[in-house]
C-alpha positions as CSV (number, residue, x, y, z in Angstrom):
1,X,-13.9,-22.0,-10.3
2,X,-15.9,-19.0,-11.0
3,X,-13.8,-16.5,-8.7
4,X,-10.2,-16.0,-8.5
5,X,-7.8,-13.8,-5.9
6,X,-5.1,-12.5,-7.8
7,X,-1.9,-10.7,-6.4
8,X,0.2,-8.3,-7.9
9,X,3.9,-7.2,-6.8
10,X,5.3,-3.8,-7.8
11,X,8.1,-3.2,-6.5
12,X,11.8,-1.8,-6.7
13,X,15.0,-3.4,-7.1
14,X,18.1,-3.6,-6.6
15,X,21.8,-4.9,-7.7
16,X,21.9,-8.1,-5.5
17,X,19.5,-10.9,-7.3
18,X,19.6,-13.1,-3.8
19,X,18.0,-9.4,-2.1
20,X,15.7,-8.7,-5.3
21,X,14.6,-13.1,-4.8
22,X,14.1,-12.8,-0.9
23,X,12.4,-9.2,-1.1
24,X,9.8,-11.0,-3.9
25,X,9.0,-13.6,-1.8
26,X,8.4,-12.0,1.6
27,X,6.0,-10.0,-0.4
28,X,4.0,-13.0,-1.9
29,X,4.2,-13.9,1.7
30,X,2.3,-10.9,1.9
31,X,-0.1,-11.6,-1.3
32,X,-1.2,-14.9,-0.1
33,X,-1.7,-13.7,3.7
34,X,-4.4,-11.2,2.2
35,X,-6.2,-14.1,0.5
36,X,-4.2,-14.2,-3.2
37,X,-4.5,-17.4,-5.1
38,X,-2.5,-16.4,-7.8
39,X,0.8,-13.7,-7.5
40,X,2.4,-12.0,-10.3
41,X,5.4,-10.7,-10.1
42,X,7.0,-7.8,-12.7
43,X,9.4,-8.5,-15.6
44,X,13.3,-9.4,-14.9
45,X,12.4,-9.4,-11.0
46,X,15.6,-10.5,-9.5
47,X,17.9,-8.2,-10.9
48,X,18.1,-4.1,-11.9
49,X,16.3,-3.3,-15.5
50,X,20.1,-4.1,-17.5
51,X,19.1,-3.4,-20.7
52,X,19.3,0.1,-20.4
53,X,23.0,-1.0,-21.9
54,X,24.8,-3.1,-23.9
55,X,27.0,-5.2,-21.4
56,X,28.5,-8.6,-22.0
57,X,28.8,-8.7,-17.8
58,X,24.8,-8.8,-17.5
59,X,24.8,-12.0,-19.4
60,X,26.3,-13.4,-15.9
61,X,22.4,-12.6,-14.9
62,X,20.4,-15.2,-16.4
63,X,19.8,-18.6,-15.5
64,X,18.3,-21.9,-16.1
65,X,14.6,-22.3,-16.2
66,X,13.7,-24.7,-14.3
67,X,16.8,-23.9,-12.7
68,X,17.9,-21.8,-8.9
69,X,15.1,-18.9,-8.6
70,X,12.3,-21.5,-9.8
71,X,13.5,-24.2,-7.1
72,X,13.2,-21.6,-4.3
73,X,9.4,-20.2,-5.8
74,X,8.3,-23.8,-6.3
75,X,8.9,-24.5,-2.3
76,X,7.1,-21.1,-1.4
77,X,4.1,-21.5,-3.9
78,X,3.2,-25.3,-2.5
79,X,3.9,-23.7,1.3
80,X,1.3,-21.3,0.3
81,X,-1.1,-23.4,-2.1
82,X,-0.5,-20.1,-4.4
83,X,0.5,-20.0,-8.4
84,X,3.5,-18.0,-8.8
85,X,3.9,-16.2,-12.4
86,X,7.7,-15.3,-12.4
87,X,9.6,-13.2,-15.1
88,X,13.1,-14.5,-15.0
89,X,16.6,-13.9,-17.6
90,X,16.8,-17.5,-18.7
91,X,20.3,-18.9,-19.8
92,X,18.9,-22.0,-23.0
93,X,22.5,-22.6,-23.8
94,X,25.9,-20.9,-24.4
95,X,25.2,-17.6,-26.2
96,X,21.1,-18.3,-26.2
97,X,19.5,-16.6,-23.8
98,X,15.5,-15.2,-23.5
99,X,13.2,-13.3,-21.5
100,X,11.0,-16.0,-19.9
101,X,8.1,-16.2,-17.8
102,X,7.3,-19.4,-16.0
103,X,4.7,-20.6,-14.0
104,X,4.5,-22.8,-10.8
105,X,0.9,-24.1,-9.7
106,X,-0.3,-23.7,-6.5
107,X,1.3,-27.4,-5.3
108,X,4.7,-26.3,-6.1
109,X,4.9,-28.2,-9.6
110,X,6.9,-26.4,-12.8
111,X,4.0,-26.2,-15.1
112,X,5.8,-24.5,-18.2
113,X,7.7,-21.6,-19.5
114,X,6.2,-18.6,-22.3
115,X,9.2,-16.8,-24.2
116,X,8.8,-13.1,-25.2
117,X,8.0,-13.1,-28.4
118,X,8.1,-9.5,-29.1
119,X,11.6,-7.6,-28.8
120,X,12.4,-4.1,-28.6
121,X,15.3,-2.0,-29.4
122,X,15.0,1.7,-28.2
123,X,17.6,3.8,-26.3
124,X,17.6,2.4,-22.6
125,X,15.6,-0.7,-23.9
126,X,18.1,-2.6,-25.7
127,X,16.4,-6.1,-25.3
128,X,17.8,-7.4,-28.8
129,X,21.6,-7.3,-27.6
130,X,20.5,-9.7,-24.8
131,X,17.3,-11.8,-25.9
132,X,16.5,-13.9,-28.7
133,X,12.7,-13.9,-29.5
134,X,10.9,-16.6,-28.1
135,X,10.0,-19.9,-30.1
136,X,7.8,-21.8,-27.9
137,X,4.5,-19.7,-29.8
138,X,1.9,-18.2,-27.0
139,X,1.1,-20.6,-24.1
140,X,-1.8,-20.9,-21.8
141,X,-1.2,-22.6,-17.9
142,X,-3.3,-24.6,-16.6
143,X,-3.4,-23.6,-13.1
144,X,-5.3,-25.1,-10.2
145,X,-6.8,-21.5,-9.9
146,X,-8.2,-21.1,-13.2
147,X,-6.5,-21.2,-17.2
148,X,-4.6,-18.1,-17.1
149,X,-2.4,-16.7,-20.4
150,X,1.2,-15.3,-19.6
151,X,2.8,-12.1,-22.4
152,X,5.8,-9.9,-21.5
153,X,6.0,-6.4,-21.7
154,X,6.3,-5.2,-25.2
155,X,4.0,-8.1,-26.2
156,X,1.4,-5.8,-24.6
157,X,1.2,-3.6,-27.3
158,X,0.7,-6.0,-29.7
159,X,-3.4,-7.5,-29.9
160,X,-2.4,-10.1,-32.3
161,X,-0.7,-11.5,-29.0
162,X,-3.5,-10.9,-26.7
163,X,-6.1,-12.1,-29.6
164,X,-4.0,-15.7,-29.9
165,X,-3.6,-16.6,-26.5
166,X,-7.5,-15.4,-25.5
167,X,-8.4,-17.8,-28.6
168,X,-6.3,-21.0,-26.8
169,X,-8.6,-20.3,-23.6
170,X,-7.2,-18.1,-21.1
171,X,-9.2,-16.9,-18.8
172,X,-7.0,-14.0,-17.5
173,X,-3.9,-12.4,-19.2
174,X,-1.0,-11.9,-17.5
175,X,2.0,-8.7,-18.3
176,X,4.8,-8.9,-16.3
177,X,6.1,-5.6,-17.1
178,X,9.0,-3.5,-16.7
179,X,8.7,0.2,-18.4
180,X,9.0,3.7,-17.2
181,X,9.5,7.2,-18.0
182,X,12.9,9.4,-19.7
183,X,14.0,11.2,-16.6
184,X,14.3,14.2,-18.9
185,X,10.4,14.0,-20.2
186,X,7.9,16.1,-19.1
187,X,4.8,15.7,-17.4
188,X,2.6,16.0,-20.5
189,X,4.6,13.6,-22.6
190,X,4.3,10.8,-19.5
191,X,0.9,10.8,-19.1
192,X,0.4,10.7,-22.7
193,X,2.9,7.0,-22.6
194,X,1.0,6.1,-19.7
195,X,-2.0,6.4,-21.0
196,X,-1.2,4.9,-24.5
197,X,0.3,2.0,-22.1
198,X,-2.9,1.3,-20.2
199,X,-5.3,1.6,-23.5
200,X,-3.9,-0.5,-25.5
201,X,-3.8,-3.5,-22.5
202,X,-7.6,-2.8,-21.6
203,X,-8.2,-2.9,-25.5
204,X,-7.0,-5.9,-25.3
205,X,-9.6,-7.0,-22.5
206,X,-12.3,-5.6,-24.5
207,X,-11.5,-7.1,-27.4
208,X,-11.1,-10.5,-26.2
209,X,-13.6,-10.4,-23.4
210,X,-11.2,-11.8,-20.5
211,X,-9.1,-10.0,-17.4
212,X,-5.8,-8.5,-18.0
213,X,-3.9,-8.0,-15.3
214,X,-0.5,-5.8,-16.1
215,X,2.3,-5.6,-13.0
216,X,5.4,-3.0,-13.3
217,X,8.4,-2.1,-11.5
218,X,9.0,1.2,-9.5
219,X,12.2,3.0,-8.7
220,X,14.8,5.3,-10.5
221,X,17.5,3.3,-12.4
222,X,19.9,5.0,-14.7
223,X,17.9,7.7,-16.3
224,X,14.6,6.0,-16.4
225,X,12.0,6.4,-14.0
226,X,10.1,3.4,-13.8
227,X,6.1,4.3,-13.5
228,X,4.5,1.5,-11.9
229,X,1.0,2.4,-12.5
230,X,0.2,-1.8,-11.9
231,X,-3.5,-2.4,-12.9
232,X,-6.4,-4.5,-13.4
233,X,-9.1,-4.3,-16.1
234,X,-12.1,-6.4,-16.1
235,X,-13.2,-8.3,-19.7
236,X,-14.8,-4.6,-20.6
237,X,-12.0,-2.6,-20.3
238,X,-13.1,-1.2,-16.9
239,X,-10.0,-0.2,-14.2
240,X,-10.8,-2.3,-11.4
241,X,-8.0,-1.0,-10.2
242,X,-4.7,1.0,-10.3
243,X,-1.4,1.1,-8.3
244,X,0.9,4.4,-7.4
245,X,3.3,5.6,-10.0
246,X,5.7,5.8,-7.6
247,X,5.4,3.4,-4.7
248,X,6.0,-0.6,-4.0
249,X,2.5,-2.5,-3.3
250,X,1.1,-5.6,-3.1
251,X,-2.8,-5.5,-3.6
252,X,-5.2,-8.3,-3.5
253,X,-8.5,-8.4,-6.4
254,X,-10.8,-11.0,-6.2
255,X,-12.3,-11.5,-10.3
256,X,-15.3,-13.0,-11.4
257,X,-14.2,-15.2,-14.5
258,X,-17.5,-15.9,-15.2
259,X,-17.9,-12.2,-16.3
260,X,-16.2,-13.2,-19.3
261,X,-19.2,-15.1,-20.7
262,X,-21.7,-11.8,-20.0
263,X,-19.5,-9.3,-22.2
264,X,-18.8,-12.0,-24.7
265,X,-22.7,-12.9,-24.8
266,X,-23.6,-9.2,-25.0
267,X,-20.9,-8.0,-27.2
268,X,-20.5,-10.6,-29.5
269,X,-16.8,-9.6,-30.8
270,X,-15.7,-13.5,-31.3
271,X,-18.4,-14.6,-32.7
272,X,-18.8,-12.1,-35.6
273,X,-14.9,-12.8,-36.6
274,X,-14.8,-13.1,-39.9
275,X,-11.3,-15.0,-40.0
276,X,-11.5,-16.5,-43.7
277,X,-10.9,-13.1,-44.3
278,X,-7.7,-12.2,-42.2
279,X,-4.8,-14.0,-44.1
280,X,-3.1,-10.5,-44.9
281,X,-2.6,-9.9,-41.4
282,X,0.3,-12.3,-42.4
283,X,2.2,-9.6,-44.2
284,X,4.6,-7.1,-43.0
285,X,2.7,-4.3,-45.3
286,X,-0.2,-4.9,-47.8
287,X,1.6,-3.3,-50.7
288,X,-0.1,-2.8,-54.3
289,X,1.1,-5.4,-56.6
């Protein structure tokens, strides 16, 4: 399948994770009314951003995967014939707990789980207290709707990430996102993170020659401003297009996969690797002996 409609959530949230679940789905209700095939939803959907604090009570978040929010997603994504990409706290076992993404094809089946791989630990993002780093390696889903790649948030800044999973075939990569603005910051020093934010992810389409397709939260929630900003780059970096800083949405973009094989014929970037020559990327630093 040449072209794909995909959907993209942004939206706020709130305490409640039944309110947060129901509010997600009446808006992929929405996304697949306007023709999506395949709805993205942001990072940590059903609850309030928690890690803006170390709290043993937010543990009382997470939950199995497949497991509760997954059961009700598979029912709506087979009503719908629509693939779900949902960002979810997952409980592994007692103590073990990660920031997962799974995927439900458009028949309602569980096709897999990705694991953040890529932690952070910065004041209001204190993802370390609450996730250990994934250990299923970067994953590709095999959707009815096209071979899509799933990363999380702070994998995003990371083309080492985007480079692998482009490499095991997907055909469009997937950020569920959740990141936003000091409420103290000014205006310069936002657009500048913005900015950085959005480069670095169409980079990523450039240098790998396939769609990215990043989805953020909105809303204020304990001192951070969440800026939304929810976008969609085609395989040469080009904004096809961007959401409101500052307002839910749910947009519709139809993409032409086959786009991917024009910028990777004309800008051969994969083909001139010369990857008998990378090994050092191994290292933390290339120190002198």
């Amino acid at each position: 399948m040449s072209k794909v409609k995909v959907g993209i959530v942004q939206m706020s949230c709130v305490a409640d994770k039944q309110q947060n679940l129901d509010k997600a789905i009446a808006k992929v209700r929405v996304a697949a009314a306007k023709g999506a095939q395949i709805v993205c939803l942001q990072e940590l959907f059903t609850s309030l951003y928690f890690c803006d604090e170390e709290n043993y009570d937010n543990f009382k978040l997470a939950e199995s995967i497949p497991g509760p929010s997954t059961d009700a997603l598979q029912a709506v994504a087979a009503e719908l014939n629509v693939v779900i990409i949902a960002s979810l706290f997952e409980k592994r076992a007692q103590g073990v707990y990660h920031n997962t993404t799974a995927v439900l094809d458009a028949d309602g089946s569980y096709l897999g789980k990705y694991r953040k791989m890529h932690i952070p630990d910065d004041p209001g993002f204190y993802e370390k207290f609450y996730f250990t780093p994934g250990d299923l390696g970067y994953k590709v889903f095999k959707t009815k709707f096209g071979c899509i790649g799933v990363l999380i948030c702070w994998d995003q800044w990371y083309p080492e990430a985007a480079r692998i999973t482009a490499l095991m075939g997907a055909e469009i990569l997937f950020y569920p996102t959740a990141i936003g603005w000091a409420s103290t910051q000014d205006a310069g020093t936002n657009t500048e993170q913005y900015n950085a934010w959005q480069t670095i992810q169409r980079s990523h389409a450039v240098a790998n020659g396939v769609h990215v397709v990043s989805v953020n939260r909105v809303g204020e929630e304990a001192g951070l401003k969440f800026w939304g900003g929810s976008f969609v780059s085609n395989p040469f970096g080009s904004v096809l297009y961007q959401a409101s800083h500052d307002d839910e949405e749910v947009t519709v973009h139809e993409l032409d996969l086959a786009k991917s094989d024009y910028y990777r014929s004309h800008w051969p970037f994969l083909r001139d690797r010369r990857i008998e020559t990378y090994q050092p990327i191994t290292k933390r630093l290339i120190d002198e002996d």
